[in-house]
N, C-alpha and C positions, 0 to 999 in steps of 0.2 A: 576329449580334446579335439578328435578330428572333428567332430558335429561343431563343433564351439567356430573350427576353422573353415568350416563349410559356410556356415551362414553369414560369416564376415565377410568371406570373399562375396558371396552371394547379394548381400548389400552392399558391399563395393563393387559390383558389376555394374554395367550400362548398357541403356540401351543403343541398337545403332544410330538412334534419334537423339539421344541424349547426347549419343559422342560425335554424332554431325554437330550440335549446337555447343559444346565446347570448343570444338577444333573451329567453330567460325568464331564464336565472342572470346576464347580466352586470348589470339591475336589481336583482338579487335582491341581490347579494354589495354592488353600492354601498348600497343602502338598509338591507341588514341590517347593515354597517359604522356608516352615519352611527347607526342605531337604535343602536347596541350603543356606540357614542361619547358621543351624548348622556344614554342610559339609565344609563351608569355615573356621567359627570357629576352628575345629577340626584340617583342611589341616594346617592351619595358627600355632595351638599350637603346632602340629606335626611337622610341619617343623621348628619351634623354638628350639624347643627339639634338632633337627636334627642337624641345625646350631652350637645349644650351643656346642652338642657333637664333630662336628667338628671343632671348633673352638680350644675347650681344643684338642682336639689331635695332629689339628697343633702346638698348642704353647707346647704340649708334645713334639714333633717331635725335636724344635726349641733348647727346653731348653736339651735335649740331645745332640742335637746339638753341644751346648755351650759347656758343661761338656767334653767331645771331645777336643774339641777345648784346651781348658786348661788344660786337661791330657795330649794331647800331647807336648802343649807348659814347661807343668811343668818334662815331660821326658827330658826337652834339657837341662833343668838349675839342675835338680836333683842333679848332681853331684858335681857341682859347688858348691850349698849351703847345701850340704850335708857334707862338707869337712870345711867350713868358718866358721870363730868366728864369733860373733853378731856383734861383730865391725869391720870387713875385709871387707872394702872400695873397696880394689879394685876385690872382691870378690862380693861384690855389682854393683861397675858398669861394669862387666862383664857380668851379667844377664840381668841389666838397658839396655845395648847397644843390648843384645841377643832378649830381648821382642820387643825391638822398631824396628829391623828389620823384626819382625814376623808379617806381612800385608796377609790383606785375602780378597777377594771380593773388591767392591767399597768403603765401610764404616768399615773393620773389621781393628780393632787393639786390643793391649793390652794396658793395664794400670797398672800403681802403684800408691800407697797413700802407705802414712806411716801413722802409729795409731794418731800422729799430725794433721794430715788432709790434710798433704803435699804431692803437685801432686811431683811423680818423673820420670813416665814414660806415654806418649802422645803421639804417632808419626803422628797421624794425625789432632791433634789440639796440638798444639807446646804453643800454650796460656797461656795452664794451669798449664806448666813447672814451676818447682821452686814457688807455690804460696798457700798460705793455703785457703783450701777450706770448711771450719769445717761450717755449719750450711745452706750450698748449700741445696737449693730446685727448684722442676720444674715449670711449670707456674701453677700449679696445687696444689701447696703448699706439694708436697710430698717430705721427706728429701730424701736427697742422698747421700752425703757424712758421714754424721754422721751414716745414715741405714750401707753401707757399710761398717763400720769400725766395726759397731756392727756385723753384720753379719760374719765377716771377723777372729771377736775375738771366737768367738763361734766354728768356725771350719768352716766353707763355706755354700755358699746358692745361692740364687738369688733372685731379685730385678728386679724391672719393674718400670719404671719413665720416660718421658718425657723429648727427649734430641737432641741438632742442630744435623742434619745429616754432618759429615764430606767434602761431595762431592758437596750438593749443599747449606746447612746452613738452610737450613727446618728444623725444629721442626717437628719429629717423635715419637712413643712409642716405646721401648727401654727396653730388657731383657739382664740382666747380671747375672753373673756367677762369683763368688768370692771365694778364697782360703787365706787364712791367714799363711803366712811364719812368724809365733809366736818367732823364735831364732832373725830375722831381724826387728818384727813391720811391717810389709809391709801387705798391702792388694793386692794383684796379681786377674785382674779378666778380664773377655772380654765381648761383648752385640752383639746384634745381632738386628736389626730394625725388626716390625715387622708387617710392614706398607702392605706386601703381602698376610698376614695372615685377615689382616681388612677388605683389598680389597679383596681376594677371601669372605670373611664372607658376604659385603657388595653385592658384584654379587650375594651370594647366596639367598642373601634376597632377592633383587629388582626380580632375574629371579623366585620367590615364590609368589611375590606378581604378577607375570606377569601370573601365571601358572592360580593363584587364579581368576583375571581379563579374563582370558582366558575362564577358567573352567564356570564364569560366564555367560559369551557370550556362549557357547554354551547350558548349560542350557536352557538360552531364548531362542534359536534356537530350542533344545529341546522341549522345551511348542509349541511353534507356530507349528512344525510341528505335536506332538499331539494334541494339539486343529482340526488343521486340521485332521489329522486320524479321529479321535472322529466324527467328524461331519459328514465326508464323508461315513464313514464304520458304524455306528450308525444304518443307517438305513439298513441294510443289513444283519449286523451278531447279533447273541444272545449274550445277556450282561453277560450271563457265561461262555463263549466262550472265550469271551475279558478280562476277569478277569483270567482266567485260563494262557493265551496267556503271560497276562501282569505278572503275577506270574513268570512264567517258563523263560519268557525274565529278569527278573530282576535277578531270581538265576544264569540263564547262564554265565551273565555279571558279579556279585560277583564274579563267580566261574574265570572268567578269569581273574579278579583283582586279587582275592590271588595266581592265580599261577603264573604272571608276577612279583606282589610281593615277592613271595619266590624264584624265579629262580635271579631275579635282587638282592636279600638276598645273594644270595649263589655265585652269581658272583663276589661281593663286597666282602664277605671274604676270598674269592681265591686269588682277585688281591691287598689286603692288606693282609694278612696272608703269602700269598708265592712272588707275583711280588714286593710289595712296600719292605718288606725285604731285597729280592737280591739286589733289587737297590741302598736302600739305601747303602749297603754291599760294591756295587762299586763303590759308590759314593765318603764312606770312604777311599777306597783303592787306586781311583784316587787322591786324598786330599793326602794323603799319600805318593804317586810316586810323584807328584809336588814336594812337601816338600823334599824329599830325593833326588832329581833330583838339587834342588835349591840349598842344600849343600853340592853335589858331593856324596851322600852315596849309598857303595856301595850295599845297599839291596834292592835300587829302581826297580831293577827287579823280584824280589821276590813279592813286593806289585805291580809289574803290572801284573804279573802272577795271581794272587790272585785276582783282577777286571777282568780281562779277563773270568776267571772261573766261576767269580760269574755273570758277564754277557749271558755264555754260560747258563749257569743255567737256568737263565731270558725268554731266548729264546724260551728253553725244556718247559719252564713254559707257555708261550703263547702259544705255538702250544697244549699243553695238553688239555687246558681249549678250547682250539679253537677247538677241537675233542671233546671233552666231550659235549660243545652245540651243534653241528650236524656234526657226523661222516659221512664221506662223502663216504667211503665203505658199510653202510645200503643202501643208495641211489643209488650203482652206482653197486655193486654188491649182493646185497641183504643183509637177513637175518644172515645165515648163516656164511658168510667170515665175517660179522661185527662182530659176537659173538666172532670168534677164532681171530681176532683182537684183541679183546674188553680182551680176555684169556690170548693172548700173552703179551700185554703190561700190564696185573695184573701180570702175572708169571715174567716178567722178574724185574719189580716193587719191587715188594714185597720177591721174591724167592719163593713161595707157588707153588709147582707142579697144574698145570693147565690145565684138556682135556676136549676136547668139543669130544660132539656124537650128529650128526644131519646128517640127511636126507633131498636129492635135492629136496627144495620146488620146484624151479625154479618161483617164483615169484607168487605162488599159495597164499599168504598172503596178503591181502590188507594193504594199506600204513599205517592206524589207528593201527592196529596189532601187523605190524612190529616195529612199533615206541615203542608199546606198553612192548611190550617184551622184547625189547632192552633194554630199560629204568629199566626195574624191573632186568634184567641182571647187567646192570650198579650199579642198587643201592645194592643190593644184594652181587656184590665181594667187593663195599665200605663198606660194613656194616662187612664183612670178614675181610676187613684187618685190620680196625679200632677196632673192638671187639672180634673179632672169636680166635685170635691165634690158628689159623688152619694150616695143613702139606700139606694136597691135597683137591683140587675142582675138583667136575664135573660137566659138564655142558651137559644137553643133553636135545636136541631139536626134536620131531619126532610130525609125524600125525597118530590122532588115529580117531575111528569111530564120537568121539563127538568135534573134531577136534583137534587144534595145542594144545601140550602140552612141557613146557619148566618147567625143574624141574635143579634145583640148589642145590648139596649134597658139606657139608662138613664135616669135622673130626675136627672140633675146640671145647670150650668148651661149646656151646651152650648158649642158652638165659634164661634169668630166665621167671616161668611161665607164668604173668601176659602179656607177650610182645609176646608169642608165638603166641597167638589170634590176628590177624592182625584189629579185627572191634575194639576192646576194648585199643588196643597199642596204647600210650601215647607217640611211635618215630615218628617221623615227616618221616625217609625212609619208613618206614613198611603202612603208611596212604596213602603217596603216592601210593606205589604198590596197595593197596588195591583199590581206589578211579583210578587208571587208569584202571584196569581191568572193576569194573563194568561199565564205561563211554563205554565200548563195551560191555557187556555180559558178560563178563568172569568171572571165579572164580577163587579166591588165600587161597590156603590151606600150611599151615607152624606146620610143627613139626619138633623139637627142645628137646635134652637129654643133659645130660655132655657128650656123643661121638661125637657130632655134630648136626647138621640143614640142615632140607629138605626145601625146599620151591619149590610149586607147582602151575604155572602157566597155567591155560585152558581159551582158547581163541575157541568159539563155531565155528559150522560151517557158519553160516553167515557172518564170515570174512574170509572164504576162496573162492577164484576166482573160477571161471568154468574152467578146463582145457581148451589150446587150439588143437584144431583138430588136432587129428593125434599122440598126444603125449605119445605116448609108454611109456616114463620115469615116466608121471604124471599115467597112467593106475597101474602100476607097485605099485607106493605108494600109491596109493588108494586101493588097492588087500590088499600090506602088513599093511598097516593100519588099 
């Protein structure tokens, strides 16, 4: 029996190798589990969140859409029924004929009911002509006709219910948009399908759950090749080493999630703030030339002028944003011509008198530097135009003993105190500048009165290059410096 317990324990023993590689991966495997448990929890409510909020902003988008739609239609018949008695029939079916030829897209019509529940006007389901409709619901048990009237008495609104698609006789979801011509009884209103809004919602689900499923698999892949590291490197390196290693890798990594995060932030409210605007701008203006075009008016050049411009708009708008993510003159011609770039198209922007003072690096700044400058350049004349109400910038770039310094002076009204202190500021531009300098060395000093803001970028000498041989120009600024 003791031989029997001998050799048990003897193959439950370890070695100290064996029990260095549990004590690192059996933490490793529970803590990358719970991360990978909670992580997906989190992705998955986050991106619910995400959904919801795009979701409502489409059906935002949609139900303006609508409202549109029957502002313009109610500009054609205004005057008609603005002139009619409540009982001038043929002042009625004047409009009647007017709605029913106002077709849009594959499914878009107008409609009428009278406060009776009588359809009067239908052009693409001819059905429902002539027939009372009082206590209509969808397959869902939600009223429709009776909502609309009510709706309709109240002053206008919209409604969302379950209703056959015109073009193929599917059953869709369905937003309308309703006005009450109160002298006639009439409910005047149009819907729009909103079956592209479910299905982008639906895409965006299924490619989150794909992301989720993804994210997993490479976790696993994650562990196994840590396990393996663990094992192989174990015996080699110090376990403070590896903890130190493992520390400094995990911040690196946050650090490059929140900044892909905030730059993908900030791209997303560029191309909804300024590109989805203009377009939809043209959008209206082309909707509008169809329309004037269909009934011979003569201002349908006016509204195409008007889409034209706001398309040019569009364009200016993409190349902007397209040079704001990498200006292709920092790259091609250095420092320097990007900044008086960078000046010129804030001065002609804005109107803000704009000079640069800089000296030929000729490429004595390493790329990390360059970038670096630029960027706090960039944020710095944003932060000018947006709050400064400043007359004149300058901008001036030179090399001193403790290397590159770029100092940014305006005459605006300055900042309040608490934001002056760039480690202590609570603005997301001012963190940036700060958090890109020291990522190389550098230092960022900002003083700021009611006469204006200095701001003072130093980049050490360890990111300046070695002159190349022979360079008289670089000898020269190395003297003056």
């Amino acid at each position: 029996m003791k031989d029997i317990f001998h050799r048990l324990r003897g193959a439950l023993s370890f070695s100290y190798g064996q029990k260095l590689f549990l004590l690192a991966t059996v933490p490793l495997i529970l803590a990358v589990s719970v991360i990978s448990i909670v992580v997906t929890n989190q992705s998955r409510d986050l991106a619910e969140r995400e959904i919801a909020a795009l979701e409502a902003q489409l059906i935002a988008t949609k139900r303006e859409e609508l409202k549109n739609y029957l502002s313009i239609a109610r500009t054609a018949f205004v005057n008609t029924y603005g002139r009619a008695a409540p009982d001038d029939e043929a002042a009625k079916l004047e409009v009647s004929q007017l709605l029913s030829a106002i077709l849009y897209g594959q499914d878009g019509y107008f409609f009428v009911f009278d406060y009776d529940g009588n359809n009067l006007v239908a052009p693409r389901q001819t059905y429902l002509i002539n027939r009372n409709w009082t206590g209509l619901e969808d397959s869902s048990g939600i009223p429709i006709t009776d909502e609309l009237i009510r709706i309709a008495r109240t002053g206008g609104g919209y409604h969302s219910f379950d209703w056959p698609k015109p073009s193929t006789g599917e059953t869709g979801r369905m937003i309308v948009y309703v006005n009450g011509l109160q002298d006639w009884r009439w409910v005047v209103g149009t819907g729009i399908f909103i079956d592209d809004v479910q299905q982008t919602v639906a895409s965006a689900r299924a490619e989150v759950e794909s992301r989720i499923a993804q994210t997993s698999v490479y976790i696993v892949g994650i562990v196994i090749v840590a396990l393996l590291g663990v094992f192989l490197s174990g015996l080699v390196i110090n376990i403070r080493e590896r903890r130190l290693a493992d520390v400094k890798l995990k911040a690196l990594t946050q650090r490059i999630i929140d900044t892909q995060e905030e730059e993908r932030g900030r791209v997303a409210r560029e191309l909804h703030d300024g590109i989805s605007q203009m377009l939809v701008g043209v959008r209206y203006a082309l909707e509008l030339t169809k329309r004037r075009f269909q009934i011979n008016d003569d201002r349908v050049g006016d509204s195409l002028d008007k889409g034209i411009i706001g398309l040019g708009g569009a364009i200016q708008e993409v190349r902007r944003i397209s040079r704001d993510l990498r200006p292709g003159v920092l790259d091609d011609l250095g420092l320097g011509p990007a900044l008086q770039s960078l000046a010129d198209d804030f001065a002609q922007r804005t109107d803000v008198t704009c000079s640069v003072e800089t000296v030929v690096f000729r490429n004595r700044l390493d790329q990390e530097a360059r970038i670096a400058l630029y960027r706090i350049a960039q944020e710095a004349l944003t932060n000018i135009e947006r709050h400064a109400a400043a007359q004149n910038v300058t901008i001036s770039l030179k090399g001193k003993r403790s290397g590159a310094h770029l100092i940014i002076t305006d005459d605006g009204k300055g900042m309040p105190a608490q934001k002056s202190q760039a480690r202590t500021s609570g603005g997301l531009g001012l963190r940036n500048m700060q958090e890109r300098l020291e990522q190389i060395g550098g230092t960022l000093r900002i003083r700021s009165s009611t006469q204006g803001t200095m701001i003072e970028a130093q980049v050490p000498l360890t990111h300046m290059l070695r002159p190349e041989a022979g360079s008289n120009d670089d000898d020269n600024q190395r003297k003056s410096a």
